[in-house]
FIKOLZA-1660 file (N, C-alpha, C; in steps of 0.1 Angstrom, whole numbers, plus 5000, padded with zeros to 4 digits):
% residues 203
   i   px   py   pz ch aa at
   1 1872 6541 8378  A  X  N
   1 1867 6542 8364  A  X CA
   1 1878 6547 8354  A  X  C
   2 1877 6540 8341  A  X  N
   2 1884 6542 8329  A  X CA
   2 1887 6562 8332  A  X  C
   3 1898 6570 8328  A  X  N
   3 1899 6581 8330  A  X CA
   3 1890 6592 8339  A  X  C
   4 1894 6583 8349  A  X  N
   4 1890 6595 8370  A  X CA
   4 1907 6595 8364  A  X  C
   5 1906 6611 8368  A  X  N
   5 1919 6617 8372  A  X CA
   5 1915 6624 8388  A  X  C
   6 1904 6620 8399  A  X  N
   6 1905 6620 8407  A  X CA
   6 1908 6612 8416  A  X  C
   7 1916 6602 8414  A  X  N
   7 1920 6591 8421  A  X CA
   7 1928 6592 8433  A  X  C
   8 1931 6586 8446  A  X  N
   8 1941 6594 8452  A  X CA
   8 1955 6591 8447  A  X  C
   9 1954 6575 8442  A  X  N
   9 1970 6582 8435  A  X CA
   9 1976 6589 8428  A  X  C
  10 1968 6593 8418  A  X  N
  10 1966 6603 8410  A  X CA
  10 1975 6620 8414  A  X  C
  11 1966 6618 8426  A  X  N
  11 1966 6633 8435  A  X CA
  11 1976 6631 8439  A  X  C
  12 1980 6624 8449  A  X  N
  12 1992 6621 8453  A  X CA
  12 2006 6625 8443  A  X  C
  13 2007 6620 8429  A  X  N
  13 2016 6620 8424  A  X CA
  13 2013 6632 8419  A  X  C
  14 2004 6642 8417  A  X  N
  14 2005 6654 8414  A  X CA
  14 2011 6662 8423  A  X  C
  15 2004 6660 8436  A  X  N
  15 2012 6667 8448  A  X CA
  15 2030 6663 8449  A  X  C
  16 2032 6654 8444  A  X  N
  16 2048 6650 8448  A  X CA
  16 2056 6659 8435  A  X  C
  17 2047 6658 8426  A  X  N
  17 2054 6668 8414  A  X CA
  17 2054 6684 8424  A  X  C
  18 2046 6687 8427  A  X  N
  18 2040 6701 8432  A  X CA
  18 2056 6701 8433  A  X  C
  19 2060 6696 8446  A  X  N
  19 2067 6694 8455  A  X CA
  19 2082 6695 8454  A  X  C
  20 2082 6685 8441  A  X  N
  20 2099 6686 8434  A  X CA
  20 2098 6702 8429  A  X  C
  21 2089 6703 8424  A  X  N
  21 2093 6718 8416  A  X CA
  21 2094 6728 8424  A  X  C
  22 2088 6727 8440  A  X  N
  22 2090 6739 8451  A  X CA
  22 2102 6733 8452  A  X  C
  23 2111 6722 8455  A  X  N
  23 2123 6721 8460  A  X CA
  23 2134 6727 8448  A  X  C
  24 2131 6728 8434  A  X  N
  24 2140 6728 8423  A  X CA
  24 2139 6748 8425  A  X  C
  25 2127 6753 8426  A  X  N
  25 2127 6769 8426  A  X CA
  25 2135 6774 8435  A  X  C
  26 2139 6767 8450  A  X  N
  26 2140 6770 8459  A  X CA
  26 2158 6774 8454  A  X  C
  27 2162 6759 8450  A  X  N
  27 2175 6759 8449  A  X CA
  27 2180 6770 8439  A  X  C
  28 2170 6772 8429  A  X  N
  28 2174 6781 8416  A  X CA
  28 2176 6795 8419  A  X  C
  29 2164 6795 8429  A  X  N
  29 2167 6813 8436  A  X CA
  29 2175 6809 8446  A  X  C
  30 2180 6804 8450  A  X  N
  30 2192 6803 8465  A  X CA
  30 2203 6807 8453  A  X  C
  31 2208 6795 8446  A  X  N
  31 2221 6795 8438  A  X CA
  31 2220 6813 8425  A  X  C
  32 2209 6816 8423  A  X  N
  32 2210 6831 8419  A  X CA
  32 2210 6842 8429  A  X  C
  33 2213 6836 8442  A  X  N
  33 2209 6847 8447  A  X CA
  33 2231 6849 8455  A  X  C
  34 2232 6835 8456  A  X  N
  34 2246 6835 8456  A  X CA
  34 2256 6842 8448  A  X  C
  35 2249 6838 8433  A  X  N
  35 2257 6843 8423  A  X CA
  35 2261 6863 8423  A  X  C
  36 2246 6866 8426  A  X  N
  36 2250 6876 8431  A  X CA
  36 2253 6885 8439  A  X  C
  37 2254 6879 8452  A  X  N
  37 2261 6886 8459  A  X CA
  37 2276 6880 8461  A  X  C
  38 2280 6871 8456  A  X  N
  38 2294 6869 8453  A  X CA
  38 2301 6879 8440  A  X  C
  39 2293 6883 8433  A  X  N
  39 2297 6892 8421  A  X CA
  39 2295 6905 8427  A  X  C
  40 2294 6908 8435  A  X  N
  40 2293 6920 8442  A  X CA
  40 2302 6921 8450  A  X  C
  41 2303 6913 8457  A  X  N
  41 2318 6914 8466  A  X CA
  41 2325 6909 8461  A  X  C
  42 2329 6907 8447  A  X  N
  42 2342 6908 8441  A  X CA
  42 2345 6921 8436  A  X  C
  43 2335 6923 8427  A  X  N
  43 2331 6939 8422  A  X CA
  43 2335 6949 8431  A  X  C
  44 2328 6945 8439  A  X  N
  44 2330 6964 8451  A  X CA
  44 2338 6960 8464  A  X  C
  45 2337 6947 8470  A  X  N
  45 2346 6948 8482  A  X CA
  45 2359 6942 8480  A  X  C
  46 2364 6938 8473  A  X  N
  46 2380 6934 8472  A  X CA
  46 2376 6921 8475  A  X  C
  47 2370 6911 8469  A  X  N
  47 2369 6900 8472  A  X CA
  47 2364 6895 8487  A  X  C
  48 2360 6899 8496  A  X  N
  48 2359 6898 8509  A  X CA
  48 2348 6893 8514  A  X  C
  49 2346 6882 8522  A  X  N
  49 2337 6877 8522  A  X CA
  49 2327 6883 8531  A  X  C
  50 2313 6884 8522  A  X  N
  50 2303 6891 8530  A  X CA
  50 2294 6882 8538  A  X  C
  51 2283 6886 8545  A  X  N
  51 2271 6877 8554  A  X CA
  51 2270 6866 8546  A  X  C
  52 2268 6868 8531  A  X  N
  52 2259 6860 8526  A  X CA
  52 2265 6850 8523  A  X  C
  53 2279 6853 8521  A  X  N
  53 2289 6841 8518  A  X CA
  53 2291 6830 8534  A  X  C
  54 2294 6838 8542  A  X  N
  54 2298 6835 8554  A  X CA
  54 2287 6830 8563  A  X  C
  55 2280 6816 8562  A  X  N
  55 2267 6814 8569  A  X CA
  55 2267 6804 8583  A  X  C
  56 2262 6809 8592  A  X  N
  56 2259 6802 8610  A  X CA
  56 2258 6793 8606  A  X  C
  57 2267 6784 8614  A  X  N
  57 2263 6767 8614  A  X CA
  57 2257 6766 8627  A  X  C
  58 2247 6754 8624  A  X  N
  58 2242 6751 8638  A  X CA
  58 2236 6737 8632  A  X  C
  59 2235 6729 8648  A  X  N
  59 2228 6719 8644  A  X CA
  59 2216 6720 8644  A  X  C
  60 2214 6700 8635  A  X  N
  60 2200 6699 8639  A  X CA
  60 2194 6685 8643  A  X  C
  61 2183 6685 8645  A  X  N
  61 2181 6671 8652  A  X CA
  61 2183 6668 8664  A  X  C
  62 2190 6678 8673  A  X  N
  62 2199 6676 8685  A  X CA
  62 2209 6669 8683  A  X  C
  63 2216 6670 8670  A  X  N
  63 2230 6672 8670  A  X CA
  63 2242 6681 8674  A  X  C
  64 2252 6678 8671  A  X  N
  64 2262 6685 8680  A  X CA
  64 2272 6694 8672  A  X  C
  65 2267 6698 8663  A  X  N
  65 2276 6710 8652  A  X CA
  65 2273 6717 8661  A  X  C
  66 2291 6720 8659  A  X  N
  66 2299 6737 8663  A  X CA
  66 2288 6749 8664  A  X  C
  67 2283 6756 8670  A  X  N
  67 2279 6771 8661  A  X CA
  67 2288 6782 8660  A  X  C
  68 2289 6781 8649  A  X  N
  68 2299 6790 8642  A  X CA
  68 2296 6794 8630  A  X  C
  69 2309 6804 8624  A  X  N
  69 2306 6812 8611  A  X CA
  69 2318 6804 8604  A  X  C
  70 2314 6798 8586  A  X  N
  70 2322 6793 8581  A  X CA
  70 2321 6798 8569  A  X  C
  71 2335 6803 8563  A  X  N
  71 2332 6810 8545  A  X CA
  71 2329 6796 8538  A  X  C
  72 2322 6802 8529  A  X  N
  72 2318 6792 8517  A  X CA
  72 2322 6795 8502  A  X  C
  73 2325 6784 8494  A  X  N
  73 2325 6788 8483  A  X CA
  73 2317 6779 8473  A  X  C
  74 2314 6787 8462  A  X  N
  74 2306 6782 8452  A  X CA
  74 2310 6778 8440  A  X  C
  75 2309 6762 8441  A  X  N
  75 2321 6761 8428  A  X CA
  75 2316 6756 8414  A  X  C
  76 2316 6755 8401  A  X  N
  76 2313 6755 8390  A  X CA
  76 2310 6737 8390  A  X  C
  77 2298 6731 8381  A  X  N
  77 2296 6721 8383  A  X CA
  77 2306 6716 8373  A  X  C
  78 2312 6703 8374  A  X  N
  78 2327 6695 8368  A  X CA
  78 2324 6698 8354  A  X  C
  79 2310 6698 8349  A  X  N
  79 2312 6700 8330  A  X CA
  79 2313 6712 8326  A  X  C
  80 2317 6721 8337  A  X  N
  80 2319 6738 8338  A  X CA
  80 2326 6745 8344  A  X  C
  81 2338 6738 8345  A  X  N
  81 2350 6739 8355  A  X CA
  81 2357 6745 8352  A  X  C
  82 2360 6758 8359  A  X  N
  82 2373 6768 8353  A  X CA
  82 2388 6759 8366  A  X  C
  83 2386 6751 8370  A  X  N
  83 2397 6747 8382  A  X CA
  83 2413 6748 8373  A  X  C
  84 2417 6742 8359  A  X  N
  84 2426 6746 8354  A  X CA
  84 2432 6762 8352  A  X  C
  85 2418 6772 8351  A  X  N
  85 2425 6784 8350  A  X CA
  85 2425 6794 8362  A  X  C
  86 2421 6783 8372  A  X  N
  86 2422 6790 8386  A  X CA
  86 2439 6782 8391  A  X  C
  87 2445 6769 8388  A  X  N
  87 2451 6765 8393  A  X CA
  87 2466 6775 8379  A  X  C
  88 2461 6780 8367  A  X  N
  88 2472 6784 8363  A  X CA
  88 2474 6799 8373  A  X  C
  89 2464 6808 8368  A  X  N
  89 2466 6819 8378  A  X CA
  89 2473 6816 8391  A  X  C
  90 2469 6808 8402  A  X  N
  90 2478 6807 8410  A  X CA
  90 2493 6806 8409  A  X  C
  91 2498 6795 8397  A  X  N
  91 2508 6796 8398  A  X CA
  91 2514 6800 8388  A  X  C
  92 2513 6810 8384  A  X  N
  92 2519 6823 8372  A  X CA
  92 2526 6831 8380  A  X  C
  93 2520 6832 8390  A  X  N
  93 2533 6847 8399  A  X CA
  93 2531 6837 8414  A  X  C
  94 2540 6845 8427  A  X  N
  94 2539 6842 8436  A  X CA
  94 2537 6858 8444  A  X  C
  95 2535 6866 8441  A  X  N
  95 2528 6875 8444  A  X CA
  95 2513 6874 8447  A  X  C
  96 2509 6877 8463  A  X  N
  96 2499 6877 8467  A  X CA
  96 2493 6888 8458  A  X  C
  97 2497 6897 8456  A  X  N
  97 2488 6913 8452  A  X CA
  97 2484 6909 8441  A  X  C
  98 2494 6903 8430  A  X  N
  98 2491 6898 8416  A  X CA
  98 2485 6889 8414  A  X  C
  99 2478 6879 8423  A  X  N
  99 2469 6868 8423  A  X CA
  99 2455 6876 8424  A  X  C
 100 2458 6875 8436  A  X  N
 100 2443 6888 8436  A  X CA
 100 2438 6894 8433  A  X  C
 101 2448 6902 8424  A  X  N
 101 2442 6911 8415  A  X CA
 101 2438 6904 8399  A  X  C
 102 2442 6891 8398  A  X  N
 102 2442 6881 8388  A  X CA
 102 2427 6877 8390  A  X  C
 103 2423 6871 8401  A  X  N
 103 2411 6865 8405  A  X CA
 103 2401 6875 8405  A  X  C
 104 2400 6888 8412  A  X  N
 104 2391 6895 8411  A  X CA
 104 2388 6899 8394  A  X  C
 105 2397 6899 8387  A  X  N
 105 2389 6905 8373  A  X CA
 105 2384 6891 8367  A  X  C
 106 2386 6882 8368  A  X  N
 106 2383 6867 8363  A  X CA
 106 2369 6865 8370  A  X  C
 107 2365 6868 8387  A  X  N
 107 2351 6867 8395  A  X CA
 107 2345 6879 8390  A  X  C
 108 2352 6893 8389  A  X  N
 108 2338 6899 8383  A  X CA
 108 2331 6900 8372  A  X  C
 109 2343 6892 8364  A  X  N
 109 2338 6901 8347  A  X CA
 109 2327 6888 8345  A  X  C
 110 2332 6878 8346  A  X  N
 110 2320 6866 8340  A  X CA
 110 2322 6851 8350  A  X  C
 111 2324 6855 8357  A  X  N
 111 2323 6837 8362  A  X CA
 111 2311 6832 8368  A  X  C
 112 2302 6845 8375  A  X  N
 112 2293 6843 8381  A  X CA
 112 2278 6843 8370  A  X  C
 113 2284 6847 8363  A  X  N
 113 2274 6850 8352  A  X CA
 113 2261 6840 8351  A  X  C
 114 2267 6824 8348  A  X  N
 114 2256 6810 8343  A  X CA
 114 2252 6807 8357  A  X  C
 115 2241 6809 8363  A  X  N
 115 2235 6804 8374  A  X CA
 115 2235 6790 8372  A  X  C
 116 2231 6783 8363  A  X  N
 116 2228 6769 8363  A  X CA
 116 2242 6765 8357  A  X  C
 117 2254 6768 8357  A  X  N
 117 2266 6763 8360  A  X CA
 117 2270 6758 8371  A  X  C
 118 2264 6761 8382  A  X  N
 118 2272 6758 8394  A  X CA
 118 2269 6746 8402  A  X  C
 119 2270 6739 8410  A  X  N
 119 2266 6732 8424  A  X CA
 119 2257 6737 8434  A  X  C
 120 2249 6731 8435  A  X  N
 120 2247 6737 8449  A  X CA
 120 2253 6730 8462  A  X  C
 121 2259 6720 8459  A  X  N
 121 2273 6719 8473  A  X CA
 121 2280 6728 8473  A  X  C
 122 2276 6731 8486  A  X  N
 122 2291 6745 8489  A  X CA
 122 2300 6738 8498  A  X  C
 123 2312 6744 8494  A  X  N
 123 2327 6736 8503  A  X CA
 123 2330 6748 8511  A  X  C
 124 2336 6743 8516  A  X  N
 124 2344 6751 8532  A  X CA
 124 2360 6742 8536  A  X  C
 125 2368 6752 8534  A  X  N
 125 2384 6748 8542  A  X CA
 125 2385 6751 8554  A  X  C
 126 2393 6741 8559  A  X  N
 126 2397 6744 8572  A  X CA
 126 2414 6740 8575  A  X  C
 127 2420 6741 8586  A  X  N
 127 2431 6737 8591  A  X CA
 127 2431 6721 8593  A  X  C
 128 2441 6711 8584  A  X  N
 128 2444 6700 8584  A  X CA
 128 2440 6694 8595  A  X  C
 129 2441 6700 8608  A  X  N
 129 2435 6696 8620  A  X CA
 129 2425 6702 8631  A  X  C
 130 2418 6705 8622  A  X  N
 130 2405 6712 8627  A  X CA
 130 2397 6706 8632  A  X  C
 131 2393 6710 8646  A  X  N
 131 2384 6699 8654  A  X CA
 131 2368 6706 8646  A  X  C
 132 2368 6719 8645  A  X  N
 132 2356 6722 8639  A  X CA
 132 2351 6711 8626  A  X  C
 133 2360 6707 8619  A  X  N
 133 2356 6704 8609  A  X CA
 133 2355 6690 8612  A  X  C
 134 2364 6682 8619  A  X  N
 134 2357 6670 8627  A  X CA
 134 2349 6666 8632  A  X  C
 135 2342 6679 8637  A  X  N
 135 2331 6676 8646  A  X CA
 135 2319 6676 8636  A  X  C
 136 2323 6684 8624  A  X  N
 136 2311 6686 8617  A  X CA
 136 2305 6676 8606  A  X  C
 137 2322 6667 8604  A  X  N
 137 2320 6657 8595  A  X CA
 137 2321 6643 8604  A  X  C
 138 2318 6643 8613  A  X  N
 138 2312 6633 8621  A  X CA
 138 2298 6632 8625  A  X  C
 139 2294 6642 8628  A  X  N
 139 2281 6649 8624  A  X CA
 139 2271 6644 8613  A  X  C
 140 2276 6645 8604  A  X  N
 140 2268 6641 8592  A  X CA
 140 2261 6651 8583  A  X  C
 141 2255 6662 8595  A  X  N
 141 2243 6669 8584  A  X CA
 141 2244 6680 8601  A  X  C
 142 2239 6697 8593  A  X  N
 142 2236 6707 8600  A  X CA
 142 2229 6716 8594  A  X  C
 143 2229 6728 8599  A  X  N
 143 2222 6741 8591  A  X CA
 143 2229 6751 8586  A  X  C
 144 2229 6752 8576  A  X  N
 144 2233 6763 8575  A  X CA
 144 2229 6777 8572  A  X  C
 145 2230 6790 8580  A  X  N
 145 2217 6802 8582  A  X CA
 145 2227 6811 8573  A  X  C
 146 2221 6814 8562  A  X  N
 146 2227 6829 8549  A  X CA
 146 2217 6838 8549  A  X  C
 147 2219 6848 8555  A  X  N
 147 2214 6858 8556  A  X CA
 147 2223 6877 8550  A  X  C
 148 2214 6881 8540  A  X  N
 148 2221 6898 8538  A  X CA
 148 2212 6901 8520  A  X  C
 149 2210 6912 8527  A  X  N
 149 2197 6918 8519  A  X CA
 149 2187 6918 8522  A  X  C
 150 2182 6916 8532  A  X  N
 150 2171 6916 8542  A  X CA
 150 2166 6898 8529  A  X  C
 151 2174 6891 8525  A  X  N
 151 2169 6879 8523  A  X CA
 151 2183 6870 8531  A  X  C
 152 2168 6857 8533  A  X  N
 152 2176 6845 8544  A  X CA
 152 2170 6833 8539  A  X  C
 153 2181 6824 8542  A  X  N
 153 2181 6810 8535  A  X CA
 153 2182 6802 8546  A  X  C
 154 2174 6792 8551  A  X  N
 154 2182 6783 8561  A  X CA
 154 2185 6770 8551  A  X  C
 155 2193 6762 8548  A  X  N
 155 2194 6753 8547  A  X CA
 155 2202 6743 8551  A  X  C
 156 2195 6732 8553  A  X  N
 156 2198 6717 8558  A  X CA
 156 2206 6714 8549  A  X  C
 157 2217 6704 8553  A  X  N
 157 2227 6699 8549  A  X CA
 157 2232 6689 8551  A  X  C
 158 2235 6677 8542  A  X  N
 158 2250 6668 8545  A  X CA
 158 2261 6673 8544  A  X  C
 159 2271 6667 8556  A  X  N
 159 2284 6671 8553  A  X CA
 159 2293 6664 8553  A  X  C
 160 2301 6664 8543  A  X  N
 160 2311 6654 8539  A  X CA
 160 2327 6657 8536  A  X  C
 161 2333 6649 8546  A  X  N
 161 2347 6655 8536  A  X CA
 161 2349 6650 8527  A  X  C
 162 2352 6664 8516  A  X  N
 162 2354 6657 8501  A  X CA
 162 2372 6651 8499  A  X  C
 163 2371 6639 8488  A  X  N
 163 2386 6636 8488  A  X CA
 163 2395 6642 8480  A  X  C
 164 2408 6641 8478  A  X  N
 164 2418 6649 8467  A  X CA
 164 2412 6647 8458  A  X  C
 165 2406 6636 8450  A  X  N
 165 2407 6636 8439  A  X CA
 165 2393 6644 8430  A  X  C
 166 2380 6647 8443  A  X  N
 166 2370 6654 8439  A  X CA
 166 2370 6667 8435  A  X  C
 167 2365 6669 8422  A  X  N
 167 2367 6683 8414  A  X CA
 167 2364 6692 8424  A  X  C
 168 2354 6693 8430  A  X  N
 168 2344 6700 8446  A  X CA
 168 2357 6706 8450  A  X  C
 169 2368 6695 8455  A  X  N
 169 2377 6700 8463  A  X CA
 169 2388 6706 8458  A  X  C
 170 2393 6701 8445  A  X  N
 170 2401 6709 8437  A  X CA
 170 2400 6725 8428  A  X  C
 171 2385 6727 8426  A  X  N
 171 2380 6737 8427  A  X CA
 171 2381 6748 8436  A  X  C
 172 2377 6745 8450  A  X  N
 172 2379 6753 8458  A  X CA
 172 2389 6753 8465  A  X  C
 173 2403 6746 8465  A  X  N
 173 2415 6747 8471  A  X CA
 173 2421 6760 8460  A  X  C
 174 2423 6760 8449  A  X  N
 174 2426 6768 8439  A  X CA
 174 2419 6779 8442  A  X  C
 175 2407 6780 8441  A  X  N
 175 2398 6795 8443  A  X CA
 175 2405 6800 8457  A  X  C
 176 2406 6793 8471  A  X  N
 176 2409 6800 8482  A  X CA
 176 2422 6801 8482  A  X  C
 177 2431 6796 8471  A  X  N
 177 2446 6801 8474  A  X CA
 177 2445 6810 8472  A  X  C
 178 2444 6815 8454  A  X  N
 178 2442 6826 8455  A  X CA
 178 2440 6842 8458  A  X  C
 179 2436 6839 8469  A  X  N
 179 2429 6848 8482  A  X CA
 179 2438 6844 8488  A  X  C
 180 2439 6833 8496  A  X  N
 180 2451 6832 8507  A  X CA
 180 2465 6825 8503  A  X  C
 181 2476 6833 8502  A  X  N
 181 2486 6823 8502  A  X CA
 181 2492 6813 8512  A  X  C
 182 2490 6811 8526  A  X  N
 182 2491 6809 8531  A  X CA
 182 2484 6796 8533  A  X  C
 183 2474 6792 8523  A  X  N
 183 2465 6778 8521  A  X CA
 183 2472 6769 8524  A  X  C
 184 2473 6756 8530  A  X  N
 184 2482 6741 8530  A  X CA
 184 2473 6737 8521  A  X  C
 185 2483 6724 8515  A  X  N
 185 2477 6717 8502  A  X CA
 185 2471 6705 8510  A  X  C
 186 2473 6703 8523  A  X  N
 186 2469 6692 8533  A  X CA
 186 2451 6701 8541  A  X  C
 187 2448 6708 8534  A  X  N
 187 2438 6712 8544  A  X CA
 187 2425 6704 8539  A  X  C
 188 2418 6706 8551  A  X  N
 188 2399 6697 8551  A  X CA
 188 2397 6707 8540  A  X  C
 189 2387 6701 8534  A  X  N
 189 2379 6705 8524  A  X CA
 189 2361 6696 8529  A  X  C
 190 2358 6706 8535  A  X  N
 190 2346 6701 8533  A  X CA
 190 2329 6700 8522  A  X  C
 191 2323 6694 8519  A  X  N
 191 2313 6700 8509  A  X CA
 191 2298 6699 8521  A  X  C
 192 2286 6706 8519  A  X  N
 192 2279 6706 8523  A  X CA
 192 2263 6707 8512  A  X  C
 193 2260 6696 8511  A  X  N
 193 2253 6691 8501  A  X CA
 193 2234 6691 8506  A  X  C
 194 2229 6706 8499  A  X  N
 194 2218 6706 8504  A  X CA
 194 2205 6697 8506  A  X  C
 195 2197 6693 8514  A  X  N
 195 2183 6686 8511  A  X CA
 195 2173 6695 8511  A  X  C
 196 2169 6703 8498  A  X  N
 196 2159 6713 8495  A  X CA
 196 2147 6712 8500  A  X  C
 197 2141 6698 8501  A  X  N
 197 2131 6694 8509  A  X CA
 197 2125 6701 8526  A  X  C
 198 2140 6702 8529  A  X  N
 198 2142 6707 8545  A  X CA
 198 2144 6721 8548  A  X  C
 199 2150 6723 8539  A  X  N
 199 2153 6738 8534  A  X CA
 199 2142 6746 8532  A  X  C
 200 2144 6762 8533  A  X  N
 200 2135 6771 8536  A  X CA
 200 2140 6786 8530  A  X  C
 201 2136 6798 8528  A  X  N
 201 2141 6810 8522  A  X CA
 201 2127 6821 8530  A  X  C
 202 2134 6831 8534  A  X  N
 202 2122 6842 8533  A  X CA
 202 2131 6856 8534  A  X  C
 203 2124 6864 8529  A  X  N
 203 2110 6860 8517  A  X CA
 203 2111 6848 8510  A  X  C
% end
């Protein structure tokens, strides 16, 4: 009949709205919850990566990812990109202590600030010849478990290695020099690109 708004397709496409918007809240508190505990461990631990940064990989599907612990980073989405004033800082001095201490006032004072600045693909480096990272980007897709604050995230993931020319990767080769001098400019850069749908938080 002319205006049933009980129809089942109706219903249906209400429920799939329901649905986007549980996947969109999920990501918004994941990626604020990032924000702040990376502004905390720049603020109070010397930049060092805590639980929440550092999350268990494991597979899924009866796949064959590594289980392991991989740092992550969280990088500013391309139309919000500080990667030029992370790649000047790096190479303004060649002092490790003076980088560092460059990056931590730049991550605590405001970077973490715009929640809805960022990506939710987080990238991960590894060693140019890293079988972990091989394994993981052959793989396709795993889990990733972030847990600290008595809050936990599991999320499902593609994983891909990103290429030179991806901001993703240029972003975060510059962020983890910083921290490490000892980075190769040849290293994996991986991104791991969530499916919210699959994804889960508790509380």
């Amino acid at each position: 009949m002319p205006g049933d708004t009980t129809s089942p397709d109706s219903n249906v496409v209400r429920l799939d709205r329901a649905g986007e918007r549980s996947h969109e809240q999920l990501r918004h508190r994941f990626l604020g919850w990032q924000c702040r505990i990376r502004q905390i461990a720049m603020r109070n631990h010397g930049g060092r990566p805590t639980d929440g940064m550092t999350p268990l990989v494991a597979a899924v599907d009866g796949g064959n990812a590594p289980v392991t612990r991989i740092v992550t980073v969280l990088c500013k989405r391309p139309e919000h990109s500080v990667t030029m004033e992370l790649r000047h800082l790096a190479r303004r001095t060649h002092d490790p202590a003076e980088r560092r201490e460059s990056a931590l006032k730049l991550f605590a004072e405001r970077y973490y600030q715009g929640t809805r600045e960022f990506s939710d693909t987080l990238a991960a480096t590894f060693p140019a010849r890293s079988e972990t990272a091989a394994v993981l980007a052959a793989g396709r897709e795993c889990r990733l478990a972030f847990e600290q604050f008595s809050q936990r995230f599991d999320v499902h993931c593609t994983v891909r290695r990103l290429s030179p020319n991806n901001p993703l990767r240029e972003a975060t080769f510059w962020h983890n020099l910083l921290f490490n001098p000892r980075l190769s400019s040849d290293c994996i850069v991986l991104g791991f690109e969530p499916d919210w749908s699959k994804s889960k938080a508790d509380p």
